[in-house]
C-alpha positions in Angstrom: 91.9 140.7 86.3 90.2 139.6 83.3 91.7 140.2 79.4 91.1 139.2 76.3 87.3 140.0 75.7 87.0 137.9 79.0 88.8 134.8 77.9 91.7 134.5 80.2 91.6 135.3 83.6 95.0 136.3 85.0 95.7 135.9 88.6 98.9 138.2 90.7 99.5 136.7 94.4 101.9 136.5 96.7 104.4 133.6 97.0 105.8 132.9 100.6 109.4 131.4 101.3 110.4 130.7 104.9 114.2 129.6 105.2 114.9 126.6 107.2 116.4 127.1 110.7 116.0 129.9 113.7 114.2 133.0 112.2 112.1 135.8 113.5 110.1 135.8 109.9 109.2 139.1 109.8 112.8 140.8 109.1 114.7 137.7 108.3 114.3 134.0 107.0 111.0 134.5 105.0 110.6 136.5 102.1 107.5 136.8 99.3 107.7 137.4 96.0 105.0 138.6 93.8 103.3 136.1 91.1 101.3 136.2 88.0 99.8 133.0 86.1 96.7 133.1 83.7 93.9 130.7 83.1 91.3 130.5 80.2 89.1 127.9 82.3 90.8 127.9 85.9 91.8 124.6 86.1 94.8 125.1 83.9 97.1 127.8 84.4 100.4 129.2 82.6 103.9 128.9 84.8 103.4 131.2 87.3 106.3 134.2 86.6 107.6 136.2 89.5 107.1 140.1 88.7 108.8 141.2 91.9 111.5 139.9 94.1 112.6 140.7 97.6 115.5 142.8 96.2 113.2 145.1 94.5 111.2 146.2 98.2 112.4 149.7 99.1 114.5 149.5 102.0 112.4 150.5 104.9 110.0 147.5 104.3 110.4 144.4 105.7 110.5 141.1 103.9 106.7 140.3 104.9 104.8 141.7 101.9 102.0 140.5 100.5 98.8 141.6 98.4 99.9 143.3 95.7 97.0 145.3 94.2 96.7 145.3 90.3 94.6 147.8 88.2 94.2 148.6 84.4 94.4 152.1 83.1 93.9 153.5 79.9 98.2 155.0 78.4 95.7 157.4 76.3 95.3 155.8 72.6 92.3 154.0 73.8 94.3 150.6 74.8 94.8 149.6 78.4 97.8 148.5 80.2 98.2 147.4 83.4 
């Protein structure tokens, strides 16, 4: 997603965590969080912040999740917000 008149180019991915020890990974010992960071020339980026956690998944979906999908949309007084 690109912001600021194209000067800063932020970035939402996934971040995997696999526990140590005997797991299946797909309903326990892994989880993902989702992550934003920005850039202005994509070699340096902000600290990435977490925008969702494991907790906040409804309940009937497992702790595998991954590519969260980002859009912008006008809130009606001509600015965007995402």
């Amino acid at each position: 997603m690109i912001e600021d008149e194209g000067q800063t180019m932020r970035l939402f991915y996934t971040g995997n965590f696999k526990e140590p020890g005997k797991h299946d990974f797909i309903y326990e010992g892994r989880w993902a969080s989702q992550i934003t960071t920005t850039t202005h020339d994509g070699i340096h980026f902000t600290p990435k912040r977490v925008v969702l956690l494991p907790q906040d998944y409804p309940d009937y979906v497992s702790c595998h999740v991954r590519d969260p999908k980002v859009w912008i949309r006008d809130n009606g007084d001509g600015h965007p917000f995402s």
